[in-house]
N, C-alpha and C positions, 0 to 999 in steps of 0.2 A: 504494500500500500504506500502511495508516495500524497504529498498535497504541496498544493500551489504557495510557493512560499515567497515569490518576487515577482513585482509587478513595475516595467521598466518603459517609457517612453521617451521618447524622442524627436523633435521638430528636424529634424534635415530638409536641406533646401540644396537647389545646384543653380547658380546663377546661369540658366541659360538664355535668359533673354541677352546678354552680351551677342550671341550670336544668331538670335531672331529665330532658333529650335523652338519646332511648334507652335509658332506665329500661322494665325488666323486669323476668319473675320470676326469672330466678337473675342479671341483673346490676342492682343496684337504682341505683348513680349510678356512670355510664362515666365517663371523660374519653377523650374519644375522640383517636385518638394512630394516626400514622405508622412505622413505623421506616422511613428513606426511603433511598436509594439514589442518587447519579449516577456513573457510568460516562463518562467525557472518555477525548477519541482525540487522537491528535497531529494529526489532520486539522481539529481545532477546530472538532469538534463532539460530542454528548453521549445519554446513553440515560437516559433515568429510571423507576424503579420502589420500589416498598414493600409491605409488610404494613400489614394494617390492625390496631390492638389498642384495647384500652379502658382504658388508663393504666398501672398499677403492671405490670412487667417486658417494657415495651417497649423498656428498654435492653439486655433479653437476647435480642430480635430482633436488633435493631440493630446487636450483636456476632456475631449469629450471619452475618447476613447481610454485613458484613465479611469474616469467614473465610472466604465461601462466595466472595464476590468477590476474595479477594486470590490465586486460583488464577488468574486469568484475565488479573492484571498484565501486559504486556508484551507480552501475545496479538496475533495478526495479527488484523484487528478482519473483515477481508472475509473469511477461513475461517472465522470462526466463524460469521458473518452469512450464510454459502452456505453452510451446513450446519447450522440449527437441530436437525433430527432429533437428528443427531450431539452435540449442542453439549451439548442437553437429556439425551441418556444417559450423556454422558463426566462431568455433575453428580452427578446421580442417582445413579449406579451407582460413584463416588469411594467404597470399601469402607469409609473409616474414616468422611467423613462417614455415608455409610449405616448404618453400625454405630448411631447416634444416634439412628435413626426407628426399622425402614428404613423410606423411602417418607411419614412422617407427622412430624406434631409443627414445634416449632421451627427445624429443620434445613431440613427439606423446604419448609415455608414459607420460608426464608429462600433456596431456592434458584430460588424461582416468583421474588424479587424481581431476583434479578442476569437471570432468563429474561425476566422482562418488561419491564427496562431495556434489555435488547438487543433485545428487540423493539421497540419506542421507535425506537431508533436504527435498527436497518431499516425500519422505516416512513417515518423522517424523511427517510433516503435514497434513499429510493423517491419521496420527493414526496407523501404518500399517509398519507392515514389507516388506521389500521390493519385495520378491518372492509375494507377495499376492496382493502387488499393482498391479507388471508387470500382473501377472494371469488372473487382474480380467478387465486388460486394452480391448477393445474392438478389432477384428481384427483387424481395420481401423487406430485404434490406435498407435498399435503396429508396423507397416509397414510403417507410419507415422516417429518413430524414425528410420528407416535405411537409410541411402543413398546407392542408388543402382548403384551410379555411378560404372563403372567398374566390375558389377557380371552381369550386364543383359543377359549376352551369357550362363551364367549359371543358374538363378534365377531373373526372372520379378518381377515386385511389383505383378502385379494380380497373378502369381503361390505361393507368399507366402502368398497374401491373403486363397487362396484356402487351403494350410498347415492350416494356423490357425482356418479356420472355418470348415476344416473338423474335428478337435479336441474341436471345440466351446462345444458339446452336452455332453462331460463327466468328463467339467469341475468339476462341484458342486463336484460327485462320487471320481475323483482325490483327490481331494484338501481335501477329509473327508478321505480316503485313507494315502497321506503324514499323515495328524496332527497324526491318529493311528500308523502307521508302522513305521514315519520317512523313507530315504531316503539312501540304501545301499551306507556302505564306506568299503574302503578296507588301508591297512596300509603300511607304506615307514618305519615305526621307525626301525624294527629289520636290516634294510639293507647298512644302511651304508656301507663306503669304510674303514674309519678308525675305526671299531667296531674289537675288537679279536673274533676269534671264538665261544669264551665261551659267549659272551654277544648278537650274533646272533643266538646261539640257545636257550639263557633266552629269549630274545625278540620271535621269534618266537613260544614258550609256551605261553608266554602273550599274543600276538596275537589272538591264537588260544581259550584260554579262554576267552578275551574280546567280543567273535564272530565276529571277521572280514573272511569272507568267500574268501580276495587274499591277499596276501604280496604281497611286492615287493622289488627283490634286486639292488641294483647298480653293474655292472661290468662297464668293457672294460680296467682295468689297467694292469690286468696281467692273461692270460687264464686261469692258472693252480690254480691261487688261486681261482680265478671263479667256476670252476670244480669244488673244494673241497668245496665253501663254497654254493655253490646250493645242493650240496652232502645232505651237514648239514642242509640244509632247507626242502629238500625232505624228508630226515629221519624223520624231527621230524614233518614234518605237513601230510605226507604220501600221497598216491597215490592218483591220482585226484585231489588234492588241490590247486587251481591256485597259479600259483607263477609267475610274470611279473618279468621282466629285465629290466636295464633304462642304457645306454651306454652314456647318457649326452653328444650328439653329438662327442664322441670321434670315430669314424673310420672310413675310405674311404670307400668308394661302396663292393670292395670284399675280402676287411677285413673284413667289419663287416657280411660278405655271410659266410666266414669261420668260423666267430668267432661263430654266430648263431648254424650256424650248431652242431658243437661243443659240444655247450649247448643245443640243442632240445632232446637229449636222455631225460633231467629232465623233458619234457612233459614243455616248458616254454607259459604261459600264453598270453603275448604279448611282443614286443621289443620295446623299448621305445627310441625315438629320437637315432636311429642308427648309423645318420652324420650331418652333416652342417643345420642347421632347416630350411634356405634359399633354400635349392636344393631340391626342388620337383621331376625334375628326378631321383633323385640319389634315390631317397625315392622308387620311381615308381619301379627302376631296382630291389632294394635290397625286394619290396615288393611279384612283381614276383618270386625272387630266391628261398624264404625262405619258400611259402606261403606252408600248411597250416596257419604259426604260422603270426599271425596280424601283422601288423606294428602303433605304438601308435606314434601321438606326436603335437602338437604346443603348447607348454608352450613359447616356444622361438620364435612362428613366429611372425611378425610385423605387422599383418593387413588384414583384409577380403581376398583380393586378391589373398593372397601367399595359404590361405586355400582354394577358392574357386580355385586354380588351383590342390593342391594337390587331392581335390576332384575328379574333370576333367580325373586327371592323374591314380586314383585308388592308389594313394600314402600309404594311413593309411585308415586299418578299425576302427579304432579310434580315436577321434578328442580328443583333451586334451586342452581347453579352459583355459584362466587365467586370473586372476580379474582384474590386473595390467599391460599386455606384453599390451593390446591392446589398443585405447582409452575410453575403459572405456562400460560401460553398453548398450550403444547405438551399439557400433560395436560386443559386443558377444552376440546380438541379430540375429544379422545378423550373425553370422559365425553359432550361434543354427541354423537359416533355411536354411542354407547352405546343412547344416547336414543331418536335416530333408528331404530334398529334393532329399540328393543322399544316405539317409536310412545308416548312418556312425553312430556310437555310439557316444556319449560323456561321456567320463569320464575327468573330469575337473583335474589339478595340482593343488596341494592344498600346505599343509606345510609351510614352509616358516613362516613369520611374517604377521597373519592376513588372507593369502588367503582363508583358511579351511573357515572363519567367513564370508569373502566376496563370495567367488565364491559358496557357499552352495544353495544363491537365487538365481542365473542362474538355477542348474540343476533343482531346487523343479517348478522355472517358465518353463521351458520345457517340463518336463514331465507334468504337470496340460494344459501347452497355448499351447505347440509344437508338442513335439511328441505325449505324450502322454502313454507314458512308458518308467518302468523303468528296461526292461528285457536288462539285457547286459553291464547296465551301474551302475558306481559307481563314489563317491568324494575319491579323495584321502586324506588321514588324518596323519598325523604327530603330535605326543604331543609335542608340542614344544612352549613356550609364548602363552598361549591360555588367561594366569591370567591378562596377560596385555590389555586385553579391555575389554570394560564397558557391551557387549554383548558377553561373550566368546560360545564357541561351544559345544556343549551338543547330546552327542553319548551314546545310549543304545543299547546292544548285535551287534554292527558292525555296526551301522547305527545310521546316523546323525537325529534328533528332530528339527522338525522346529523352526526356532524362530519365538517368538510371540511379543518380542519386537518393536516397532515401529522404523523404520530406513533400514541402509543396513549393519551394522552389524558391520564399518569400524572407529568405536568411539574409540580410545586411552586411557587409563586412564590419568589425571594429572600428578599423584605420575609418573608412567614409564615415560614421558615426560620430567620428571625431571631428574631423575635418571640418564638417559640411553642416555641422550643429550652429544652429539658427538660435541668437546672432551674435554668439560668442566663438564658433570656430573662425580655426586659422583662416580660411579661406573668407570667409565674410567679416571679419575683421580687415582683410585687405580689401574687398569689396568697399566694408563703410569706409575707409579713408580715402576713395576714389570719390564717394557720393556725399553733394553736400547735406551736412547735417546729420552724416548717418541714415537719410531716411532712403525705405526701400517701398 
């Protein structure tokens, strides 16, 4: 028997707005930033997890997800670890934190990070990466972690049972499949908002000889440079070669119908988060308007619900899951059989700080436990901070290599912990003496 004996957070930040990484149209220069999480057991060993943010009040993650952890002090570490289902509703369902969301926002994120620290730590114990534990979990098992409160008009436990054990028999063949192939990614790097031209069309050369078989650009700031700079993507990756669009919820319903438009002569791949991630109608109307061309998106939505209605609604042919928007490994179980059950793709958000590493074991457990293929679907990938965890992400010719590391992928290094500590490490200590005032 071991119990939860430290409870440790972390603000880290990486000043990447210096170099306009991940420059959009509604976030023009991130600093892409952690709020990090370790969970220590008196058995001397550990769980790690975090949110991801883009600099200014990721110290109000970082507090949240403190409070959210300091329930669990002192816990018997093997009951909570033999009962994720459990573990995951006795969070959630805490009335006063709930009171806060319910179910969304800062809270709720901050309880995906103490769920996917413990996940960590059950996999670590397991011996076992974390795609491999989820895979090899029993139907009964796996239906066991979701709370179905609120899908059941869309998804019963027994329809998802039936999901999973109609993909039971090709488990083994899957799972020998991923280790050789690895698991299609496709790439964000060439498409920034603040990249000059000349550096959108080196990046997408690199791309193109890394073997990622889609890019993906950013618009919605300004049409005409949109035009020009899907121009310069089409030229150089040439005809047929997907190319997605991501609008980073900047436009209303029949803006973003014009703007589409617009740009569909480049033959555009899918549209990515078009308007407000919350308006599932708006999603529906501008889905109808545009279609052939897909409608991509929940990197930003807040919780089964808002997916199992964009479902309902025919909102997006692709669901875009994330390791950190929702509570954590328990509830993008449930949004993967969401998926599965109304036959929607998933291609997960990745990028960022860490998600490529985290959200890698959702798709690989999907495709092996859920669906059961991976025609249609891809991770998205961004080189960015991969050096800074202890399992970083490992892509050959366009496609992600499982890991075989034991955990869920979501371990920090020390050294970056130190460094990159908001807003007393070294690093941003030289930052504030560049910025006046200190201010960030």
């Amino acid at each position: 028997m071991s119990y939860l004996t430290a409870i440790t957070t972390h603000d880290v930040r990486f000043p990447t707005s210096r170099s306009l990484d991940g420059s959009d149209a509604m976030n023009a220069d991130p600093d892409y930033s952690a709020a990090y999480l370790t969970l220590e057991t008196s058995a001397g060993d550990a769980g790690h997890g975090f949110v991801f943010t883009i600099g200014r009040g990721n110290e109000i993650q970082t507090t949240a997800i403190a409070s959210v952890a300091a329930r669990l002090e002192g816990r018997d570490v093997e009951e909570l670890l033999a009962d994720m289902g459990g573990t995951w509703q006795e969070l959630v369902h805490d009335s006063q934190i709930r009171w806060l969301g319910p179910e969304k926002g800062v809270s709720h994120m901050a309880i995906g990070a103490v769920v996917n620290a413990l996940w960590d730590l059950k996999a670590k114990r397991a011996g076992l990466p974390l795609w491999q534990l989820l895979s090899r979990m029993s139907p009964e098992e796996i239906v066991d972690l979701v709370d179905f409160r609120y899908l059941t008009d869309a998804l019963t436990r027994d329809e998802a049972l039936e999901i999973l054990r109609a993909a039971e028999p090709g488990r083994t063949a899957r799972e020998a499949t991923l280790l050789a192939e690895g698991f299609p990614g496709y790439t964000t790097s060439p498409g920034w908002l603040g990249y000059s031209d000349e550096k959108l069309a080196r990046l997408c050369r690199e791309a193109l000889d890394a073997g990622f078989t889609q890019i993906k650009l950013k618009v919605g700031a300004d049409l005409d440079s949109d035009i020009r700079r899907m121009g310069i993507a089409r030229e150089i990756c040439g005809p047929g070669f997907p190319i997605a669009i991501d609008a980073n919820q900047r436009w209303d319903v029949e803006q973003a119908i014009t703007w589409i438009r617009a740009l569909a002569p480049f033959d555009v791949a899918w549209v990515e988060e078009p308007t407000s991630p919350d308006d599932v109608v708006a999603h529906a109307a501008i889905a109808r308007a545009i279609a052939p061309i897909p409608v991509a998106t929940g990197e930003h939505m807040a919780n089964r619900i808002l997916f199992k209605q964009l479902l309902q609604l025919h909102g997006a042919e692709v669901i875009q899951i994330d390791a950190t928007r929702v509570a954590g490994v328990n509830e993008n179980v449930a949004i993967l059989l969401l998926a599965a059950k109304f036959g929607a793709r998933v291609c997960p958000h990745a990028g960022g700080v860490g998600l490529c590493e985290a959200v890698q074991h959702l798709s690989m457990f999907d495709f092996i436990a859920v669906s059961g293929t991976r025609e249609g679907r891809m991770i998205e990938f961004v080189d960015h901070l991969h050096e800074h965890f202890v399992t970083p992400v490992h892509l050959r010719d366009g496609s992600y290599l499982p890991p075989l590391t034991p955990g869920a992928g979501t371990e920090i290094l020390h050294t970056t912990l130190r460094e990159f500590a908001f807003p007393d490490g070294p690093i941003w200590r030289a930052e504030h003496a560049q910025t006046p005032l200190g201010i960030r």
